[in-house]
C-alpha positions in Angstrom: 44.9 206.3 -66.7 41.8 208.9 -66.3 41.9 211.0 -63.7 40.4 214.7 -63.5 43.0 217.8 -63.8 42.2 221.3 -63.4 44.2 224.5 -64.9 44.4 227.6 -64.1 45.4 230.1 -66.6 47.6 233.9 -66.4 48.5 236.1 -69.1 52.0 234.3 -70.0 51.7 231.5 -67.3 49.7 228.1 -66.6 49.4 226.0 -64.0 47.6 222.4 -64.1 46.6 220.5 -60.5 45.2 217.2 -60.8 43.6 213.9 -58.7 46.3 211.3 -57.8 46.4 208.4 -59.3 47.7 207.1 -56.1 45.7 208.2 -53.4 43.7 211.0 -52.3 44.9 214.3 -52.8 46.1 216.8 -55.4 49.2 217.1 -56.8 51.2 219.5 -59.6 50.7 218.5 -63.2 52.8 221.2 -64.9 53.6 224.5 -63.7 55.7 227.1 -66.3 54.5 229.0 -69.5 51.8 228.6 -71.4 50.8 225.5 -73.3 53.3 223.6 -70.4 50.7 221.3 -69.9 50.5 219.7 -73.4 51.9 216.1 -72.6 53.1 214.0 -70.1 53.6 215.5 -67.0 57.2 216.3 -65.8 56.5 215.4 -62.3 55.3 211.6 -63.1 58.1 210.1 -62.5 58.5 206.1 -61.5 56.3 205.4 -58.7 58.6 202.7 -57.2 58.9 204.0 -53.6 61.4 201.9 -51.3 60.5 202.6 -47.5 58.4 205.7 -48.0 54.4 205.7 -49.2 53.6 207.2 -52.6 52.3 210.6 -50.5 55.6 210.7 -49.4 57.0 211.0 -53.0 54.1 212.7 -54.8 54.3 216.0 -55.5 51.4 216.7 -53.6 49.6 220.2 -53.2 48.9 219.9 -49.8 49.0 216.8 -47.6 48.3 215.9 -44.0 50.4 214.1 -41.1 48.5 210.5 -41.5 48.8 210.4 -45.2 52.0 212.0 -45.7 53.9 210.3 -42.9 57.4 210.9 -43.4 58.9 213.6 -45.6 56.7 216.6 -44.7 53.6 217.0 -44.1 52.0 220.1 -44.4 49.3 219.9 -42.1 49.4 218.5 -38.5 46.2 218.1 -36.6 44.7 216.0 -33.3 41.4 215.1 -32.4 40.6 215.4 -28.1 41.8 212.2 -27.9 45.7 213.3 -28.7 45.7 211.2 -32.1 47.3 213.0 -34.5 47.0 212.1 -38.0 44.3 212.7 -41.3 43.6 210.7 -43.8 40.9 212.0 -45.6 38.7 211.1 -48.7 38.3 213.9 -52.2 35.0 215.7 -51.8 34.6 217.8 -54.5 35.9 220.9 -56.7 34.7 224.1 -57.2 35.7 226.1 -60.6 35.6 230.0 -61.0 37.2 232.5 -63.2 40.3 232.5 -62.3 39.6 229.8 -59.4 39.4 226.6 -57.6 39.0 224.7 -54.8 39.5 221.3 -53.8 37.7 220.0 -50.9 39.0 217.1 -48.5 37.0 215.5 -45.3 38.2 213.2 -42.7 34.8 211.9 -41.0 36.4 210.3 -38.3 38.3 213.4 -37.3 35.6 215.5 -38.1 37.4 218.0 -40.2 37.1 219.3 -43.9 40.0 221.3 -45.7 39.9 223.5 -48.8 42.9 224.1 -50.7 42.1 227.4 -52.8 43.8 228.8 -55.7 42.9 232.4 -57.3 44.6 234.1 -60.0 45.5 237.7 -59.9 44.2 239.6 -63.3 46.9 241.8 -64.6 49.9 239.5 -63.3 51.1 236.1 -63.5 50.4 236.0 -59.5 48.6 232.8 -58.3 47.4 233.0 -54.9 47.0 229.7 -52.8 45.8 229.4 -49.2 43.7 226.8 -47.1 40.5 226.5 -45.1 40.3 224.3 -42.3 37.3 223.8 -40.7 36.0 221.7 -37.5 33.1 219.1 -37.3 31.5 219.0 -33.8 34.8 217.9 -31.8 37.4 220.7 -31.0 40.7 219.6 -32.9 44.3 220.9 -32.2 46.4 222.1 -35.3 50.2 221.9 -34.9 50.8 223.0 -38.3 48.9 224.9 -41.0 50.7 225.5 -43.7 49.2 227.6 -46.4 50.6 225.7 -49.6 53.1 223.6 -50.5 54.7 224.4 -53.9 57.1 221.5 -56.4 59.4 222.8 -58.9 60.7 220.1 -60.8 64.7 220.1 -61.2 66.6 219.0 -64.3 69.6 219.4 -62.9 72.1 217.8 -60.3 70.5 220.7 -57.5 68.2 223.8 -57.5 69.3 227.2 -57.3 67.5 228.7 -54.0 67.8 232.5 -53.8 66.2 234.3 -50.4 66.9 237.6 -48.9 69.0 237.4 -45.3 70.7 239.8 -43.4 70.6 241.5 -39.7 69.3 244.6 -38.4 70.8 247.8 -41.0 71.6 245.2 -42.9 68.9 243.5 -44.8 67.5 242.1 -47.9 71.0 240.3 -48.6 70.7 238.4 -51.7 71.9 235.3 -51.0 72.3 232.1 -52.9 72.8 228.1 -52.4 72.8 225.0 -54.4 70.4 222.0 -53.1 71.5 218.9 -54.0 69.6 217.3 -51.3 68.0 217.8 -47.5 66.3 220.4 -46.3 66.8 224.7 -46.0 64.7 227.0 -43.6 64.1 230.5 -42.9 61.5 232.2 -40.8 61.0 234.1 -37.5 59.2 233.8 -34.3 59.7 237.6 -33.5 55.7 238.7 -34.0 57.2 240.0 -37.0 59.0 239.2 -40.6 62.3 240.3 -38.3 65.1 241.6 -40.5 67.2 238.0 -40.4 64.9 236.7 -43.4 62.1 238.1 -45.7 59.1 235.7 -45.9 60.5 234.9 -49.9 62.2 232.4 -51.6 62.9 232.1 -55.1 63.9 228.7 -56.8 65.7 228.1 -60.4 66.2 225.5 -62.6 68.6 227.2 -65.2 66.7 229.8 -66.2 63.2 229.4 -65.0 62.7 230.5 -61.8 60.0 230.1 -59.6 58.7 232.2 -57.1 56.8 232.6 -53.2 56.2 235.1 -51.0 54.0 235.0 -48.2 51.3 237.9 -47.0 51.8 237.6 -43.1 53.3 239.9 -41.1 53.7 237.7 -37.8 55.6 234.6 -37.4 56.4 232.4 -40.6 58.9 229.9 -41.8 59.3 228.8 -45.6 61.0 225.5 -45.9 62.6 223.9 -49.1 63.3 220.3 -49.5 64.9 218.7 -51.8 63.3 215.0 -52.2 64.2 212.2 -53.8 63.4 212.3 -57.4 64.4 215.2 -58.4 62.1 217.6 -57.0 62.0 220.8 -54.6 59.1 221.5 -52.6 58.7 224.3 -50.9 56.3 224.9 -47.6 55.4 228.2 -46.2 52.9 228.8 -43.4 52.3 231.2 -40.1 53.9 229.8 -37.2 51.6 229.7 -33.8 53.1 231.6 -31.1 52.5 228.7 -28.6 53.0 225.7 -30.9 49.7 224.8 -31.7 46.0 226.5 -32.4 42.8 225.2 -31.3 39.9 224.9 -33.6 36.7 225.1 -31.9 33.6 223.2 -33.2 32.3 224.9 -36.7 35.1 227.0 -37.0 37.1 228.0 -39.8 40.7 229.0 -40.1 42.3 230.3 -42.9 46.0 230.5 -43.4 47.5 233.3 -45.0 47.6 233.5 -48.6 50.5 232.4 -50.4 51.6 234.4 -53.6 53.3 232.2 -56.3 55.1 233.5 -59.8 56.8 231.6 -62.4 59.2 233.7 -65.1 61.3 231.6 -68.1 63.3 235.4 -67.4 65.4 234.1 -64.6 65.7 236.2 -61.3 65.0 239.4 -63.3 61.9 238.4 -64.7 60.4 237.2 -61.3 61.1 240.6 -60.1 59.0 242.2 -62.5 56.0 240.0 -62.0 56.4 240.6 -57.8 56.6 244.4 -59.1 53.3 244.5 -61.1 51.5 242.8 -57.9 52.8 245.3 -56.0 51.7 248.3 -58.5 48.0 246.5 -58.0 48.0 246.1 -54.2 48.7 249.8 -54.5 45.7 250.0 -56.5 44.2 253.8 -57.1 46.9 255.2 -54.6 49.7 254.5 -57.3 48.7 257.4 -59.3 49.4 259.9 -56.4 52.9 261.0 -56.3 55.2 260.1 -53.7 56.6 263.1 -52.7 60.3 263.8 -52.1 60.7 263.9 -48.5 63.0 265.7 -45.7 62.6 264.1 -42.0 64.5 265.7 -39.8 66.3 262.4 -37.5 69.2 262.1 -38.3 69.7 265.8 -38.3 68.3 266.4 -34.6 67.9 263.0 -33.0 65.6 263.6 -30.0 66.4 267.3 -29.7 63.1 268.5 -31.4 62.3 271.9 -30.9 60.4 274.3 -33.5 63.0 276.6 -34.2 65.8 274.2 -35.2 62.4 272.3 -37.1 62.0 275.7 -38.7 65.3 275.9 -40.1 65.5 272.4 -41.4 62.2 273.2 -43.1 63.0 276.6 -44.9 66.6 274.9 -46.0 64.5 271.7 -47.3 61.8 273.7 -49.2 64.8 275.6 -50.7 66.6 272.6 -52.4 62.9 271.1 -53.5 61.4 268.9 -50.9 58.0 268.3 -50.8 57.2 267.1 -47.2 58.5 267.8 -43.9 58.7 265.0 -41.6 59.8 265.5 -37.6 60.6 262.0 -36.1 61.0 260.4 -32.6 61.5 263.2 -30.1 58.2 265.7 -30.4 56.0 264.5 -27.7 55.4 264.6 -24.0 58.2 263.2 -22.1 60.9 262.0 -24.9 63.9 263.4 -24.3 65.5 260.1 -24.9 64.5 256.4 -25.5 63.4 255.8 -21.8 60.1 257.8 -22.0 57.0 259.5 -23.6 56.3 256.0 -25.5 52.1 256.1 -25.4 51.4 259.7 -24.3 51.1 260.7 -27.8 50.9 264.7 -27.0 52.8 267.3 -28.7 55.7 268.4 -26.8 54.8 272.3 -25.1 58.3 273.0 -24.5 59.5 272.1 -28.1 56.8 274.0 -29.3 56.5 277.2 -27.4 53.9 278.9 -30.2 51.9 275.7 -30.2 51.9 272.8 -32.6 49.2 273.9 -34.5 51.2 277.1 -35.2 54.6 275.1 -36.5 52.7 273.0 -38.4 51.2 276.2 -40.4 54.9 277.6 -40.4 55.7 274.2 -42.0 53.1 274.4 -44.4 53.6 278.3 -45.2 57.1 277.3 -46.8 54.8 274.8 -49.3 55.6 271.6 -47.6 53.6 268.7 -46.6 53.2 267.9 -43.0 54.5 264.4 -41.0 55.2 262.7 -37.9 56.9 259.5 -36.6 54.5 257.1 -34.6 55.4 253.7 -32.6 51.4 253.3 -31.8 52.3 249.2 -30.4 55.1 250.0 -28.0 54.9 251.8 -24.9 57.5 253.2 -22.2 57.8 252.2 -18.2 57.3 255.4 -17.1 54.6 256.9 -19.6 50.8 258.1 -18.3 49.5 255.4 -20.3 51.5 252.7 -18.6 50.4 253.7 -15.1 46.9 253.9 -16.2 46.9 250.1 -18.0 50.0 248.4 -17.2 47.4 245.4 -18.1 47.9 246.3 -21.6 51.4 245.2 -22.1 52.3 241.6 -22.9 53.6 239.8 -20.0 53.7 236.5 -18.0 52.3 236.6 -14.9 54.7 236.6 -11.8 57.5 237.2 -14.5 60.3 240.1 -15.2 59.2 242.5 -17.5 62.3 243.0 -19.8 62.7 245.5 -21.8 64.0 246.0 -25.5 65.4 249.7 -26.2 64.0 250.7 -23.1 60.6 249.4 -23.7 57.0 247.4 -23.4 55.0 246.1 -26.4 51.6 246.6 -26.4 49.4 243.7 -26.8 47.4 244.6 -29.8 45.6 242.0 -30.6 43.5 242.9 -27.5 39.9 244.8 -29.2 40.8 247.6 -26.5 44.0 248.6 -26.9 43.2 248.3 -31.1 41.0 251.0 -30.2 42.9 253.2 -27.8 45.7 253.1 -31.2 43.0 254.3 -33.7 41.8 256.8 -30.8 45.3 258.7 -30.5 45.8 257.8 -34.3 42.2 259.8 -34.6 42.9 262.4 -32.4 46.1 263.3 -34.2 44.8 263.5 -38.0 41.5 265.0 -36.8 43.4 267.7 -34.5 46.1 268.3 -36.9 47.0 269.4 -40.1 49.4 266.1 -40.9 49.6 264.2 -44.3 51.7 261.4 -43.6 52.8 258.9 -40.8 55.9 257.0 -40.1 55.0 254.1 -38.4 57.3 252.6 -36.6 58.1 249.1 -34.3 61.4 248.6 -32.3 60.7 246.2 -30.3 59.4 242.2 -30.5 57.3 240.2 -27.9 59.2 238.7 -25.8 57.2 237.4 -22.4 54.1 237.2 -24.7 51.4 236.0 -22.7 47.8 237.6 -21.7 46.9 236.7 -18.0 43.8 236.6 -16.8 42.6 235.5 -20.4 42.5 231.5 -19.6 45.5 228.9 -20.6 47.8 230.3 -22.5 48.3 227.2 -24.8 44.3 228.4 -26.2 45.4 231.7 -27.5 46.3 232.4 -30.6 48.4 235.7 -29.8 50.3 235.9 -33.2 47.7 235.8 -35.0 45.4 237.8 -32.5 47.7 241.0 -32.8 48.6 240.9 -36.9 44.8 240.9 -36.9 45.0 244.2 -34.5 47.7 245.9 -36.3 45.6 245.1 -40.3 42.4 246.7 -38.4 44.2 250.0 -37.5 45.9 250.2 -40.8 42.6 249.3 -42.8 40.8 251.7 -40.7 43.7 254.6 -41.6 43.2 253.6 -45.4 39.0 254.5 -44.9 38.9 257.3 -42.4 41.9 259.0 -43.4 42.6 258.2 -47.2 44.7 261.6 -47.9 47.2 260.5 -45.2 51.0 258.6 -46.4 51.5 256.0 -44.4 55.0 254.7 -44.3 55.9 251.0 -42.8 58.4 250.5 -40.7 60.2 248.3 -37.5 63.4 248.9 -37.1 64.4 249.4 -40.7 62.8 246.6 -42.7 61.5 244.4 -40.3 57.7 244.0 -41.4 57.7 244.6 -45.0 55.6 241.8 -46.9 52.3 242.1 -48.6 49.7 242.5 -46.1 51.4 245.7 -45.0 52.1 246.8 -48.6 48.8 246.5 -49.4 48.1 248.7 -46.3 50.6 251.2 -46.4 51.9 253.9 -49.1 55.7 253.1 -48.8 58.5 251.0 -46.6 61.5 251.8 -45.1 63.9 248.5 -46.1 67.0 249.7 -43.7 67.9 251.9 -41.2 71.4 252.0 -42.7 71.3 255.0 -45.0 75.1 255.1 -46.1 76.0 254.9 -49.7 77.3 250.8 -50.4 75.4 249.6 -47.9 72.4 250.9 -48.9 73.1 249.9 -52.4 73.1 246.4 -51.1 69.9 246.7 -49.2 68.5 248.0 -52.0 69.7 245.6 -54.7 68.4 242.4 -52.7 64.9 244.6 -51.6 64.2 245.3 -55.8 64.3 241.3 -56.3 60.9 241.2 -54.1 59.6 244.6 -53.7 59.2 247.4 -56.0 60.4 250.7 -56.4 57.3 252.8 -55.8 57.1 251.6 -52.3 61.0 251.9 -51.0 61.1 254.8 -49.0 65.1 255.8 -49.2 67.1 258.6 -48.1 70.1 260.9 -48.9 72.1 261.2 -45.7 75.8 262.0 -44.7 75.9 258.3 -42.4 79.3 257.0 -43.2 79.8 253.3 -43.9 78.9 250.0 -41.3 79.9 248.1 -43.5 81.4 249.4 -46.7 83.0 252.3 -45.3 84.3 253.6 -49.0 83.3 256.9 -49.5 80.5 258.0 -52.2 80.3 261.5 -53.5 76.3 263.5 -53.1 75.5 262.2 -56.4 76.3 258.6 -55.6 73.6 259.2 -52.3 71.2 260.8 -54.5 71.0 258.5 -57.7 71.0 255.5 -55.4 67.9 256.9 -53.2 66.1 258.0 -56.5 66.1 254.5 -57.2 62.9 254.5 -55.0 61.1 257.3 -53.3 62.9 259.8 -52.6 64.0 261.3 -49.7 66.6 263.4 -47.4 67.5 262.9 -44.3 70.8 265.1 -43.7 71.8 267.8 -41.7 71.2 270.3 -44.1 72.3 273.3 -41.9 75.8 271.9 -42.7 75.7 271.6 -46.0 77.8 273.8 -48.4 75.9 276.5 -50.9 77.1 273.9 -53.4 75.7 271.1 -51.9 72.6 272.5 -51.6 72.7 274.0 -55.4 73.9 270.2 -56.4 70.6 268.5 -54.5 68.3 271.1 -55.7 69.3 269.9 -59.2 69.2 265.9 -58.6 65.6 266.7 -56.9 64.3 269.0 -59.9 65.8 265.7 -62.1 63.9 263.0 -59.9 60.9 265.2 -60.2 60.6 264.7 -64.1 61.5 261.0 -63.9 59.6 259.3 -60.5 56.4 258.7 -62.9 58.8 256.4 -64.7 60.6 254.9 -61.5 57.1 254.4 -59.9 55.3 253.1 -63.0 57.4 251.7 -65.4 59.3 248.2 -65.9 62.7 247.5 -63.2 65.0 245.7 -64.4 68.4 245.3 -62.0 71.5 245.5 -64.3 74.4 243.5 -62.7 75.3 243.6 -59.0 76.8 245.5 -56.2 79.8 243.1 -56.4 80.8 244.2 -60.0 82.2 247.6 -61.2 79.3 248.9 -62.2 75.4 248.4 -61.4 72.7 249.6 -62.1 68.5 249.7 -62.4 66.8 250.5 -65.5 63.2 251.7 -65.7 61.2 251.4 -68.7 57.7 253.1 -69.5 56.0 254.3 -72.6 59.5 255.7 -75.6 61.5 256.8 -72.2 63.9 254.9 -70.9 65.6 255.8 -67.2 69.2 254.0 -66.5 70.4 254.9 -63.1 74.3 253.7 -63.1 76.6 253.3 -60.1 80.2 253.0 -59.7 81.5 250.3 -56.8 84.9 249.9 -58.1 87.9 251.6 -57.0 88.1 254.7 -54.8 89.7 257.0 -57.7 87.4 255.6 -60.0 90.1 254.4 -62.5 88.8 251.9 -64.9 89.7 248.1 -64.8 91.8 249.2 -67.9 92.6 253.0 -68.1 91.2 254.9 -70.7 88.6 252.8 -71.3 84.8 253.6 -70.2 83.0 250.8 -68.2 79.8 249.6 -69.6 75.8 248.7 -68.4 74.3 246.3 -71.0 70.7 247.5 -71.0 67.8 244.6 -71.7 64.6 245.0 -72.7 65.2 247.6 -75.9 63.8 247.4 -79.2 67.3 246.8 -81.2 65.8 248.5 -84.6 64.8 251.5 -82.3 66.7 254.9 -81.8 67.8 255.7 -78.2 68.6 259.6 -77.5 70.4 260.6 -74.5 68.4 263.5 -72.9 71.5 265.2 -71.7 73.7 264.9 -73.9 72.1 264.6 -77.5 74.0 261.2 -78.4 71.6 259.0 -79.9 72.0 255.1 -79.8 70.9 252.0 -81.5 69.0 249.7 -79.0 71.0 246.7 -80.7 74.3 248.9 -79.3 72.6 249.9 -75.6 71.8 245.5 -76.0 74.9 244.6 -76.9 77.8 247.0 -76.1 75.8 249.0 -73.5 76.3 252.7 -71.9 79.3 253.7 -71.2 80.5 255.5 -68.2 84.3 257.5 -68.1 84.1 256.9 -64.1 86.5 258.9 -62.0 86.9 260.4 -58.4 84.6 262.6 -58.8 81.9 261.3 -61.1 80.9 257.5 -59.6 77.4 257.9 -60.6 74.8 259.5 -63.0 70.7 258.9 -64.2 70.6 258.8 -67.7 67.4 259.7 -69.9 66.7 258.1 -72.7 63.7 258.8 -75.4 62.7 256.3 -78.0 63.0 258.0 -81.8 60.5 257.1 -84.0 62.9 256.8 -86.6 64.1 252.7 -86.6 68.4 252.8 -86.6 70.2 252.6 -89.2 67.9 254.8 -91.1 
């Protein structure tokens, strides 16, 4: 049978769309490496369909309530009238470099979607989103999804990996089998939340196939596992109140959809979500991130110049770069039940002025910082007297508050422009190079009064679209400013904010095996140049084993660096033994930052690890998680971390010590590491010889 197909194309990766032969819509040819869609197409299987239509078991691209009746559909949409239902008729292709998109009209409705696909030069990314726009009736969309995605499954079930977890304990990588039915994560906190990140990754054995999805509002991703031996996967934004209304010649366009595909398993779809990342970064990669001191967990809300002073001289000894003073320094927060909006320096924690202690800071060679929550805003503030109007709430409701506080609805043009004021006023007033924003607290009573029915706002999406103006407009009007990403820990981290900011803070939990944790899941998605991680003295939540200072500091130099300790209280020896690891991170980070990540083994073995790869050097940082006197599993003998990746005819010389290693031994018998009691981690350096082994 003749029908029309279309392929788009990545470096290592191919991915074919065609017309039905069934009906009217697209669906997935072939979807893997190169060449994959030579021959028949692994997706065309028997068409006999008992009790279902043949939308129902296609492995459609994207398909509408109407067409699709009952195993999913991924769009939802009513006329005035109530109906709900689409069917709609093909109505033409456009083809780009590196594009396409396939246009689909209902008449009768009076509505014409787009599905669009663009690749991303320099990955194997394909982007996928969909426009949706109205004739000359207002129509109601219950669901929008932005893609749907099939991965074909040769075995009995799919491998489905995603990242869970709770607040301080996020990015959990956690796996299931799917057989058959249906698996769901997502949030309706205004936020990613920290119970799911917006990604999923599927396998079948080894190939593994990859979404994550650039919205930083609500979302769901959803997984099925149909008959025939197929998973398809859905991802959209999620309307705050159910439903969005489309008024005549209006366009909406869902979020975009990132999708990757990697014959390398997990490991290999890490590396392809890492190189998006490095290009989302774009020119502001090449600046260094600079090894950080912020001063929280030191002082808590106790800010007050001198003890900032101290902190400052003590981090400028041991090699930090940048001084950062956290919740605490303005007007009226002497705890979490004030100040919240009345962004002022503090006069009575800074006596001098702040102008002067941010010179003193400087003086000592160190970059200057602050911690921001621009959206949230405190009962008893100036600027909640002044427009109580600008807080979400429900008219004749309770106003409860979350850690002792309001959000502020942002998706409102004037209160985006009150944040970019004070933002303004800060940077322009100010010597300050960096900004940690912050968000601790979701929408709860999230309504607008006074702005018409509630059920005809689109609040979600109306304050993401606040909080990507004030970060776009920090990225033009203030391009030599860091901006960190944070709520709560890592409750917003996902594309459109990486894109936007320098660096993200994945947890709030900063202790040694927990943070390993965090950070092992967080490498699967994100990459290293923008997690933000911290060498602190926080014991345990929930691995309470005790790590020694190097164990903090290799694990944090995983990322971007940072401290976060009371260094007042720390040893001469301590302080000698940081000032080392730091001076070691500092010849490395361009490799950490750059290079390739690959994650050797897991938190749950003896020993893990990340390697980083770039140009003949080769960076291995190794951690112990096995017993508390680091005895071996058999005594006497040294635990090993297979490395991957190597040349095995190349050289490997260890920086440190001078031994020199075949890459075939590093592949197959790995480093080895004599832990103990006192030596449970260590970064090793490795140069590629010219010379091939063996020679």
């Amino acid at each position: 049978m003749t029908y029309r197909r279309w392929t788009l194309r990545t470096e290592h990766t191919s991915y074919t769309v065609r017309l039905s032969p069934d009906g009217p819509w697209a669906e997935l040819d072939a979807w893997g490496p190169l060449g994959v869609e030579d021959g028949p197409s692994a997706l065309d299987w028997s068409h006999r369909t008992h009790f279902i239509t043949p939308a129902d078991a296609a492995p459609a691209e994207y398909l509408p309530y109407g067409l699709r009746p009952f195993t999913g559909a991924d769009l939802v949409a009513a006329g005035p009238d109530g109906e709900r239902g689409v069917w709609w008729e093909f109505d033409g292709a456009e083809e780009g470099p590196g594009s396409l998109r396939l246009a689909f009209t209902d008449e009768l409705l009076g509505l014409r979607t787009v599905l669009c696909y663009e690749t991303v030069p320099g990955t194997d990314v394909l982007l996928r989103w969909t426009e949706h726009t109205a004739g000359e009736r207002e129509l109601r969309l219950g669901r929008f999804d932005s893609a749907a995605v099939n991965v074909p499954v040769t075995g009995a079930a799919a491998r489905l990996t995603y990242l869970s977890g709770q607040w301080s304990q996020e990015f959990q990588r956690t796996q299931l089998d799917l057989p058959r039915g249906t698996f769901s994560i997502g949030s309706r906190q205004g936020a990613p939340g920290h119970a799911y990140a917006p990604w999923l990754a599927v396998q079948d054995g080894e190939a593994a196939y990859g979404v994550a999805l650039e919205w930083p509002g609500n979302w769901h991703i959803t997984a099925e596992a149909e008959p025939g031996g197929s998973v398809r996967v859905r991802a959209g934004r999620v309307p705050h109140e159910g439903a969005v209304l489309l008024a005549p010649g209006d366009t909406l366009v869902t979020p975009r959809l990132a999708c990757a595909f990697s014959s390398d398993g997990l490991d290999g779809l890490s590396r392809m979500w890492h190189r998006y990342e490095r290009l989302l970064t774009g020119d502001r990669l090449h600046r260094p991130r600079k090894v950080l001191y912020n001063s929280w967990e030191a002082t808590g809300f106790d800010v007050e110049a001198a003890g900032q002073l101290e902190l400052a001289k003590v981090a400028a000894d041991i090699g930090a770069e940048l001084f950062v003073v956290d919740d605490g320094w303005f007007i009226g927060r002497h705890d979490d039940t004030g100040g919240l909006g009345d962004w002022y320096p503090d006069p009575a924690a800074f006596p001098d002025g702040f102008d002067r202690f941010v010179a003193d800071v400087r003086a000592l060679g160190l970059d200057f910082g602050l911690w921001v929550e621009p959206e949230a805003v405190s009962p008893g503030s100036r600027l909640y007297a002044e427009h109580p109007e600008w807080t979400y709430r429900i008219e004749g409701r309770p106003a409860r508050l979350v850690r002792n506080q309001l959000l502020l609805d942002l998706g409102r043009t004037d209160v985006q422009d009150f944040v970019i004021g004070t933002l303004d006023r800060l940077l322009g007033a100010h010597d300050i190079s960096y900004l940690k924003w912050d968000m601790n607290r979701p929408p709860t009573e999230r309504g607008r009064p006074g702005a018409g029915s509630a059920d005809r706002l689109d609040l979600d999406a109306e304050h993401v679209a606040g909080y990507l103006r004030v970060l776009d407009h920090l990225r033009t009007a203030h391009p030599g400013v860091t901006v960190e990403g944070c709520a709560g820990g890592g409750g917003r981290i996902e594309h459109a904010t990486i894109a936007r900011t320098d660096v993200v803070w994945p947890s709030d939990n900063t202790a040694p095996l927990d943070r390993l944790a965090i950070q092992h899941g967080f490498l699967h998605a994100h990459a290293p140049h923008v997690m933000s991680s911290w060498v602190t003295d926080a014991p345990g939540i929930f691995d309470p084993r005790p790590r020694s200072l190097a164990f903090r500091f290799v694990n944090a130099m995983c990322g971007v660096l940072g401290i976060g300790a009371d260094l007042r209280a720390w040893t001469p020896e301590q302080r000698a033994e940081a000032a080392r690891w730091i001076a070691r991170y500092k010849e490395v980070r361009d490799v950490i930052h750059h290079g390739e990540a690959r994650l050797l083994g897991s938190p749950e073995e003896p020993t893990c690890g990340v390697q980083y790869d770039a140009g003949d050097r080769t960076v291995v940082a190794a951690l112990s998680t096995g017993r508390l006197d680091g005895a071996p599993l058999l005594p006497g003998r040294p635990d090993r971390l297979r490395l991957r990746g190597l040349d095995p005819a190349a050289r490997y010389r260890d920086t440190a010590t001078g031994t020199t290693y075949g890459g075939a031994h590093l592949l197959h018998y790995g480093l080895p590491f004599a832990w103990s009691a006192e030596y449970d981690a260590d970064l090793v350096v490795l140069t590629r010889d010219p010379h091939r082994a063996g020679t």
